[in-house]
N, C-alpha and C positions, 0 to 999 in steps of 0.2 A: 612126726616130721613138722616142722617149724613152717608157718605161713612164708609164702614168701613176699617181700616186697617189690615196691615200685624200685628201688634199689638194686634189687637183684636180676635188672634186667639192664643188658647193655647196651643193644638197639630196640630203637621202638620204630617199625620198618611199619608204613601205609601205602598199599599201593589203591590210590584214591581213584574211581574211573568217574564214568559217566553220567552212569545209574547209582552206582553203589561203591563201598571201598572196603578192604579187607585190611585189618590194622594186625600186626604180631608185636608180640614182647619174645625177643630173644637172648641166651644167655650167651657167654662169652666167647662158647665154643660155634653158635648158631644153631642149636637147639632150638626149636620154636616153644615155649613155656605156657602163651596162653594167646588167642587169638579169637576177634572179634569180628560180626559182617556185621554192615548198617546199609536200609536202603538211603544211604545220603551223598549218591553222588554231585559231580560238581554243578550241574543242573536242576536239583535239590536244595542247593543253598542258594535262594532267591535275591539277597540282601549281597551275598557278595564275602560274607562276614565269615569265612575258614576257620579265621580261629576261636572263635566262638562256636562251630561246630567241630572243631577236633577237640576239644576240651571238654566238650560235652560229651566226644562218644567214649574218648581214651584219658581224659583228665585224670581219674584217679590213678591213671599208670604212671602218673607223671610225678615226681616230689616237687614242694611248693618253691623247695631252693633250686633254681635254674642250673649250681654249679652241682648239683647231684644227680641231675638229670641224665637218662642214656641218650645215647649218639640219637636224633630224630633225621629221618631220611625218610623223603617221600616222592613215590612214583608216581607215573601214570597222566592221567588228563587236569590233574591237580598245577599239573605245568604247561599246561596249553595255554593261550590266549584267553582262554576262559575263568582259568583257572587261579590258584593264588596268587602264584609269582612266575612270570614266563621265562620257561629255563627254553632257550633255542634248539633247534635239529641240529646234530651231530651228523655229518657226513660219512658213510661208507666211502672208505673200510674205515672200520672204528675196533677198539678194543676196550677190553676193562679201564687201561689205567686213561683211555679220552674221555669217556664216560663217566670217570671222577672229576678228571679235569675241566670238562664241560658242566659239571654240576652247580648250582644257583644256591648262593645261600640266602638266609633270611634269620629273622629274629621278631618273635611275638612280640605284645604287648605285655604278658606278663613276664618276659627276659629270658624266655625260652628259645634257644638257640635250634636253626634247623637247616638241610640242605632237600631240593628239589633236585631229582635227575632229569637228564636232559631226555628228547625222542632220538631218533634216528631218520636221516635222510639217503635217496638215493635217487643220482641223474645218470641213466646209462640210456647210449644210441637214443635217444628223445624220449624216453621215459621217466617220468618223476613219480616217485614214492616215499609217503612216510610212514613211520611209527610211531607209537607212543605209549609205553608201557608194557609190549611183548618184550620188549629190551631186555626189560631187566627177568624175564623168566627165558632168554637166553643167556646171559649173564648167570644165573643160576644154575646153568645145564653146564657150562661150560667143565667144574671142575669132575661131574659125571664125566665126562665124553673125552675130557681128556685132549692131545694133540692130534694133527692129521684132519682130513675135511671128514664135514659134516653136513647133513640135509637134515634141517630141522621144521617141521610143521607145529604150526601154533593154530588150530581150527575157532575158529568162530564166526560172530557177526560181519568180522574182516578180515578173513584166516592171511596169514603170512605164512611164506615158507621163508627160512633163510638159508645161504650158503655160509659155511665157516669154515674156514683153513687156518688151525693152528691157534686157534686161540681170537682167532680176526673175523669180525662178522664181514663179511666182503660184497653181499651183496641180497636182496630182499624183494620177493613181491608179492603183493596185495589181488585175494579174490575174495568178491563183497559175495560170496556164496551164501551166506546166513543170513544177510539180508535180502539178499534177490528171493530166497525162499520164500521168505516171509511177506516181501511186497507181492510173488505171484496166489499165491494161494490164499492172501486176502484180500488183493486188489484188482486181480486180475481177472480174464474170463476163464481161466484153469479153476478160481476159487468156485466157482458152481458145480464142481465135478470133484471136489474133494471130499470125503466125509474127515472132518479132521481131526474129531479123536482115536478116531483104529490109524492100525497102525500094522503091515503085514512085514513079517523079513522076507518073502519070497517078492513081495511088490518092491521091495528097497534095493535085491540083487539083480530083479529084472529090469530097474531102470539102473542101476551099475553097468550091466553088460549092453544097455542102448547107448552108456557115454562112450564116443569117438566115433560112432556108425557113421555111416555114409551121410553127411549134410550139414555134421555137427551140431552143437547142443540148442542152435534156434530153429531149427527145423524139429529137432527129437522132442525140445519141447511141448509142441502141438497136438503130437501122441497124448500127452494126458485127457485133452479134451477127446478127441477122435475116439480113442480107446474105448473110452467109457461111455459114449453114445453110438458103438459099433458092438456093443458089447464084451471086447477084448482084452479091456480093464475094468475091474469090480470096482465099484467105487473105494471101496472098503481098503483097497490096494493102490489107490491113485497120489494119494498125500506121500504115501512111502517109494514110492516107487518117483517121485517128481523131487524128492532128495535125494535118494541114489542113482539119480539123475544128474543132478548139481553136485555133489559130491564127488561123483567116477570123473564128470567132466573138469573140474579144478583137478585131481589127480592126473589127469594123464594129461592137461597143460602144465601140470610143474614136473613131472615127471615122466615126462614121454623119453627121454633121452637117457635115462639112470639106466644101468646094465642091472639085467638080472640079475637076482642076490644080492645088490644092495641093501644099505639099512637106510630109514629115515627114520627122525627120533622124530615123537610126536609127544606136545608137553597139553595138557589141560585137563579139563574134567572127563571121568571114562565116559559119562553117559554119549560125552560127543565126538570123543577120540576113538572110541570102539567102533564107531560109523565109520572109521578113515581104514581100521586096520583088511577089512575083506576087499577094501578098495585098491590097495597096495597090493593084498595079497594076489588080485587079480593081475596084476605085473608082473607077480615074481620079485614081488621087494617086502624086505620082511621089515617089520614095527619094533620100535623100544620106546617104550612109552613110560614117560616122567612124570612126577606123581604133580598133582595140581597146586602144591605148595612151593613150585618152583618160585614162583616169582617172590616171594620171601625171601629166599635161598638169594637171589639175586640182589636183593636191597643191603640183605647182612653180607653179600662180597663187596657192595658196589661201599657201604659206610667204612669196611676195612681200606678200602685205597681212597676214601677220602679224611682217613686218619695218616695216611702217607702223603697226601698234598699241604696236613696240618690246616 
């Protein structure tokens, strides 16, 4: 079989975050062909100077003639304020073709042509939220899931759930559960009572089944310490059991209201999405879970409808 080239790829799709950015080469059909991680988030590049680090990480996917280049589209915090070029929040309800229309273009120094997608905003009854970057591994999910509503969970450092009807992201919200974790159990007085490499599944269920008890989760909280200088929680069990903690409780805030036998599609890494699925299952709502290359999936839809904006 014949190498392939920088040619043979037709978007070069980056979804750039933070910490770090995941770069694909895909072929025509969105096949993902070859795919790179770098810790070089946009916090990482100190100077400011983007394009001098995408060129570094993905230059050679690129040909040195600008007009032979594939479609370049990039996501994520790459378009924050922080970032390269600030592509604005897109208001809910949004769909694919706002999404392109909202998208930010730009052009390197070396005549390399490119667009930024935009986040997502939402103002409902005095509530304001944004995103930036789960978008587009909604956008990816979308030609999975088809028409008709949908519950979608994105877990992480700032898990989103969204609503979608028909193809319409309609509306979104934000729990900093993966950070709260992490701020209690290393900055808190809970972190004295953790051992935090063990790790128990019976300590993970049994604070699953403390989320929604009688007091709610800043009362249930305090169990972690109590527990384990009552003797009622092993230490060994307090770490795990202080995220199926955090976890039950964002589930049965986004979904306390979902009728039994529901689906909610859950998109990310298994190691974090596998935590969500006994949480649901505790409801009575059953998981479909997207493989963590969605958001690719989403760059190569969101560069097709921005070949329809021309």
């Amino acid at each position: 079989m014949a190498e392939m080239t920088a040619e043979d790829a037709a978007v070069l799709a980056v979804d750039w975050g933070t910490t770090s950015l995941r770069a694909f080469r895909l072929a025509a059909d969105g096949t993902i062909l070859d795919r790179r991680r770098a810790a070089a988030g946009i916090r990482a590049i100190d100077d400011g100077d983007f394009e001098s680090a995408f060129h570094q990480i993905v230059g050679d996917w690129l040909p040195a003639d600008p007009a032979r280049a594939p479609q370049i589209v990039l996501g994520g915090m790459i378009g924050s304020r922080q970032g390269w070029i600030e592509a604005p929040y897109l208001p809910c309800p949004a769909d694919p073709a706002g999404l392109a229309a909202a998208a930010v273009s730009g052009r390197m120094k070396s005549g390399h042509a490119f667009w930024i997608a935009p986040g997502l905003s939402t103002q409902q009854d005095g509530r304001a939220d944004v995103m930036r970057g789960e978008e587009l591994q909604i956008l990816g999910a979308l030609e999975q899931l088809g028409g008709g509503r949908h519950l979608i969970c994105l877990p992480g450092t700032h898990s989103k759930w969204a609503l979608l009807e028909d193809g319409i992201i309609r509306d979104f919200h934000t729990y900093m559960t993966g950070e709260l974790f992490d701020l209690l159990r290393r900055h808190s007085i809970l972190g004295s009572t953790i051992e935090h490499a063990a790790w128990s599944e019976e300590g993970f269920r049994d604070g699953l089944a403390a989320a929604g008890k009688e007091g709610g989760m800043l009362a249930q909280l305090f169990t972690v310490r109590a527990g384990t200088l009552l003797g009622t929680l092993p230490v060994e069990k307090s770490g795990a059991f202080l995220s199926g903690l955090l976890i039950g409780s964002e589930v049965y805030a986004a979904a306390h209201n979902i009728p039994a036998g529901s689906e909610v599609c859950i998109i990310g890494n298994p190691d974090l999405t596998d935590l969500y699925t006994p949480a649901l299952a505790a409801r009575d709502i059953r998981c479909r879970q997207l493989g963590e290359y969605t958001g690719a999936h989403g760059l190569f839809r969101l560069a097709k409808d921005l070949l329809k904006r021309g």
